[in-house]
Backbone as a ProteinNet text record, in pm:
[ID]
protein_1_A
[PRIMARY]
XXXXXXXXXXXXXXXXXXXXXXXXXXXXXXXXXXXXXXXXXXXXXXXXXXXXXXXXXXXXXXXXXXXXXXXXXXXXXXXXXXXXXXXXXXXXXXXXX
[TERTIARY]
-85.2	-52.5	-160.1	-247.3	-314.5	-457.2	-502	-571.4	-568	-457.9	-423.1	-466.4	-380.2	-419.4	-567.3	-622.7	-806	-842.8	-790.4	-866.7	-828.8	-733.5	-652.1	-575.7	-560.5	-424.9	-292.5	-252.3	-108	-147.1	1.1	8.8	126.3	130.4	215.5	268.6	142	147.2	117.9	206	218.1	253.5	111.5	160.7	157.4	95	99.2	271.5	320.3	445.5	448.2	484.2	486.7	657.4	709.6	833.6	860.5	964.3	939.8	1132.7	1120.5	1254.3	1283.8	1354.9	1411.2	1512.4	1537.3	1664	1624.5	1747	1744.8	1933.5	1825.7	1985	1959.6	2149.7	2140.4	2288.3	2281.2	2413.5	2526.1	2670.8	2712.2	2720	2597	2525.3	2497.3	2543.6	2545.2	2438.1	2400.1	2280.9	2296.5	2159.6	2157.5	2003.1	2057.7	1884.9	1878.9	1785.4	1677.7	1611.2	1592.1	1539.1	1445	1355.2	1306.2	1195.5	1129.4	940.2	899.5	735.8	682.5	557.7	563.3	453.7	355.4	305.1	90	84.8	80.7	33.8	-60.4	-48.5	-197.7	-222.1	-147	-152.3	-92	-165.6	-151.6	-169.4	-26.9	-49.4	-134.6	-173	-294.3	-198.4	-304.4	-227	-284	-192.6	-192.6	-220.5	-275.8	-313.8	-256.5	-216.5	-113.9	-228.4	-226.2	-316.4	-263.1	-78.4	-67.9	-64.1	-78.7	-109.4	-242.8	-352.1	-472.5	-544.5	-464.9	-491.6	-398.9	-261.6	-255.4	-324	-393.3	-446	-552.7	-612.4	-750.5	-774.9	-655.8	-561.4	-548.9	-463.3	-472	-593.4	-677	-807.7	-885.6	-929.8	-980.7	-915.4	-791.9	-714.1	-662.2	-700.8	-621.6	-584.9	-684.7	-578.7	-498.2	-508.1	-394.6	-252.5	-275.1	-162.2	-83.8	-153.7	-102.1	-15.7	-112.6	-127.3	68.1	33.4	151.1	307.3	287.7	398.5	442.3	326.4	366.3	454.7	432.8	507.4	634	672.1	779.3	857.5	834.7	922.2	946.2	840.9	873.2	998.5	967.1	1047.2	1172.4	1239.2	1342.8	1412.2	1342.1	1415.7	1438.6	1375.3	1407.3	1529.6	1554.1	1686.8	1760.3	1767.2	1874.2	1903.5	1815.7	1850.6	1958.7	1902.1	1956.6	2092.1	2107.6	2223.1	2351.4	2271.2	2387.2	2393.9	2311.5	2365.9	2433.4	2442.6	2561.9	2660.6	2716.2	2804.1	2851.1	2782.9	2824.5	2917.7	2819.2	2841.7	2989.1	3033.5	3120.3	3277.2	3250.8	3293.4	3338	3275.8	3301.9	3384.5	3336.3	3432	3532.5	3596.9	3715.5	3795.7	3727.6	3846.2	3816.2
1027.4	1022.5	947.4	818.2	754.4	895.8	907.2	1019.9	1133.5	1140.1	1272	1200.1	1082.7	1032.3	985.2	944.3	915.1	1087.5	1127.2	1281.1	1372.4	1261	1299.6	1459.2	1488.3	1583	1554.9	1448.2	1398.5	1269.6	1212.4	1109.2	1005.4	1025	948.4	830.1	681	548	554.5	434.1	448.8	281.2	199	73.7	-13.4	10.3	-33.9	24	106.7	123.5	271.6	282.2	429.3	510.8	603.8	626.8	715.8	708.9	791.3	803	1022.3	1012.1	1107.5	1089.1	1141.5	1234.5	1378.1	1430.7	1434.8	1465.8	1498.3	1616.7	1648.8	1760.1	1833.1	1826.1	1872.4	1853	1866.4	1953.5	1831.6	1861.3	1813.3	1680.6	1710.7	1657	1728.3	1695	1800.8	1732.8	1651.5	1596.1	1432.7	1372.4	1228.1	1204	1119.1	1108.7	984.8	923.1	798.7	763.7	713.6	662.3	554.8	509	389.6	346.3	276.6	223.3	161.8	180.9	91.4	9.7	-129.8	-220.2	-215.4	-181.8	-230.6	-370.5	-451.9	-560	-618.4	-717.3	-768.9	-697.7	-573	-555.7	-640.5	-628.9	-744.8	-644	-658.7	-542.5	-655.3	-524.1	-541.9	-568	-703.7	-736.2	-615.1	-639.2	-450.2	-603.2	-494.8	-594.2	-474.4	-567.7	-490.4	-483.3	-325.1	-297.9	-315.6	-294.8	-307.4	-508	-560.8	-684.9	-698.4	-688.5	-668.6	-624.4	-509.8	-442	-540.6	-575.6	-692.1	-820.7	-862	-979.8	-936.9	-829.5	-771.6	-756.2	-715.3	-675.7	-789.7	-888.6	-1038.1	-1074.2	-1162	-1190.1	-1117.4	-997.1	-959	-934.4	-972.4	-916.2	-1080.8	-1196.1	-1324.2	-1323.2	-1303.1	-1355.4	-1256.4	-1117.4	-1041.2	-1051	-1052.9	-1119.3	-1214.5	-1354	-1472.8	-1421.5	-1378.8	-1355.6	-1250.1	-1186.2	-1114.7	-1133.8	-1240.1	-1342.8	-1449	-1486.3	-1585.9	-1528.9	-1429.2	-1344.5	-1221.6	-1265.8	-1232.1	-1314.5	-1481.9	-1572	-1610.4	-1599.8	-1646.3	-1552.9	-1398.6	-1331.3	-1336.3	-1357.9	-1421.5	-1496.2	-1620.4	-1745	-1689.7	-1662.2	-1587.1	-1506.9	-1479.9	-1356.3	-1441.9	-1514.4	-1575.7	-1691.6	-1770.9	-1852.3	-1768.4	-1677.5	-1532.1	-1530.1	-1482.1	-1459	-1574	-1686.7	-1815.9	-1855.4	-1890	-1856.4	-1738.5	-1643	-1540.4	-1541.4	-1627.9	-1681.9	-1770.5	-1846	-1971.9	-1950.8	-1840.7	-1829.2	-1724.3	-1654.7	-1590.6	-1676.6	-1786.7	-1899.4	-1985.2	-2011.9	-2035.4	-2000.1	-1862.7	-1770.6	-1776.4	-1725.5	-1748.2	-1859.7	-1986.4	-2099.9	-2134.5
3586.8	3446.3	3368.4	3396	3327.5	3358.3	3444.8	3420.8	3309.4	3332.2	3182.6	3074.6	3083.9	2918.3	2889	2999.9	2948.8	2926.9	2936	2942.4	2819.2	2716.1	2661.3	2637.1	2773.9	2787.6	2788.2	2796.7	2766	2670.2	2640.1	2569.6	2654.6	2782.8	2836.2	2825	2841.2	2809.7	2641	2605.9	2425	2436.6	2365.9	2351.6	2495.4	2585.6	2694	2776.9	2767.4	2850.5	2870.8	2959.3	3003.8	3039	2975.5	3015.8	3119.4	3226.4	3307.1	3306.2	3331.9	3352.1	3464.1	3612.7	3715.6	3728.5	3765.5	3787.3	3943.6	4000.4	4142.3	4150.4	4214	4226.9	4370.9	4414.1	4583.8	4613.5	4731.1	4805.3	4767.3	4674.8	4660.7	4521.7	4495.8	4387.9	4251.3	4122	4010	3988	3911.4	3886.2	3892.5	3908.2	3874.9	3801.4	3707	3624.4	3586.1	3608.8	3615.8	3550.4	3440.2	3330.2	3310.7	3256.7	3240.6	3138.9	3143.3	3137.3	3244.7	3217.3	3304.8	3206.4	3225.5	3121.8	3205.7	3128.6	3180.6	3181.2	3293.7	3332.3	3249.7	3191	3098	2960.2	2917.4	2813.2	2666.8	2610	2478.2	2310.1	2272.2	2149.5	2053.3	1975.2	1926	1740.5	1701.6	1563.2	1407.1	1366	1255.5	1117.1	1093.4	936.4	837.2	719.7	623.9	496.5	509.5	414.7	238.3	213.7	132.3	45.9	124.6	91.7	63.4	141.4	82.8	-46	-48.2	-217.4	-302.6	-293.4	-386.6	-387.9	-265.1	-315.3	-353.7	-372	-439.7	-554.5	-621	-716.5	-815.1	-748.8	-797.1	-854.9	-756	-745	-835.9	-809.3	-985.9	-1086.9	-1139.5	-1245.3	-1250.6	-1224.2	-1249.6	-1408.9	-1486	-1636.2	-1634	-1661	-1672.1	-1604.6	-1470.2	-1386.4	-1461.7	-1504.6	-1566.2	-1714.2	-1754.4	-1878.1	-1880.4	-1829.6	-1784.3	-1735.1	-1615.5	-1556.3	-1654.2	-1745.2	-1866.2	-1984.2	-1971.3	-2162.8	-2068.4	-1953	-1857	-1841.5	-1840.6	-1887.8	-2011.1	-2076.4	-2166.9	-2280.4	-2214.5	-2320.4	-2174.2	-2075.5	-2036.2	-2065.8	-2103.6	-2184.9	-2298.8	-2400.4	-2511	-2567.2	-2408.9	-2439.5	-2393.8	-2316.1	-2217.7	-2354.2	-2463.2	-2556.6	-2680.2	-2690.4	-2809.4	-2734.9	-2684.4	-2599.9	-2574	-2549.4	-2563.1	-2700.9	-2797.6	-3015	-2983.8	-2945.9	-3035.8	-2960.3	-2823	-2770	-2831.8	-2890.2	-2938.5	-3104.1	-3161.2	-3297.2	-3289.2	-3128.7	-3183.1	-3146.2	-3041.5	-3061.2	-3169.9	-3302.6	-3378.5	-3498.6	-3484.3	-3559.3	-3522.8	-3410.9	-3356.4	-3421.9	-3399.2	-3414.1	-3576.4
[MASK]
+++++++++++++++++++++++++++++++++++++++++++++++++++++++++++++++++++++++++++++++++++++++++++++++++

């Protein structure tokens, strides 16, 4: 099997593990099947770098004022509404009583 796969005619081992599955069938026997993996000794997965983080910190990094500039007038018009919003709570409060 590792032959096949350097030769790439199969794709057997995936990730260092290889799956292997058994039937056997015979007198008295309907079937029995055998399942498993097998780990490659010493294999060590390999670390994946996240490309979509990269483009945001790229993203960031050349776009810093806009970013700021942006996250700043995002709170600020938050508070804004969230202040608006407690006066006309307040004012319909008043009316009431």
């Amino acid at each position: 099997m590792e032959n096949s796969d350097k030769e790439k005619k199969s794709r057997y081992e995936v990730a260092g593990r290889m799956f292997y599955e058994t039937h056997a069938f015979g007198y008295m026997v309907t079937s029995f099947t055998s399942s498993g993996f097998l780990d490659r000794e010493g294999y060590v997965i390999p670390l994946l770098k996240s490309t979509k983080l990269e483009a945001i910190s790229k993203f960031y990094f050349e776009n810093q004022t806009i970013v700021m500039v942006a996250i700043s007038s995002l709170f600020i018009g938050i508070n804004v509404w969230i202040f608006s919003r407690c006066l006309r709570v307040k004012k319909n409060k008043l009316k009431k009583e």
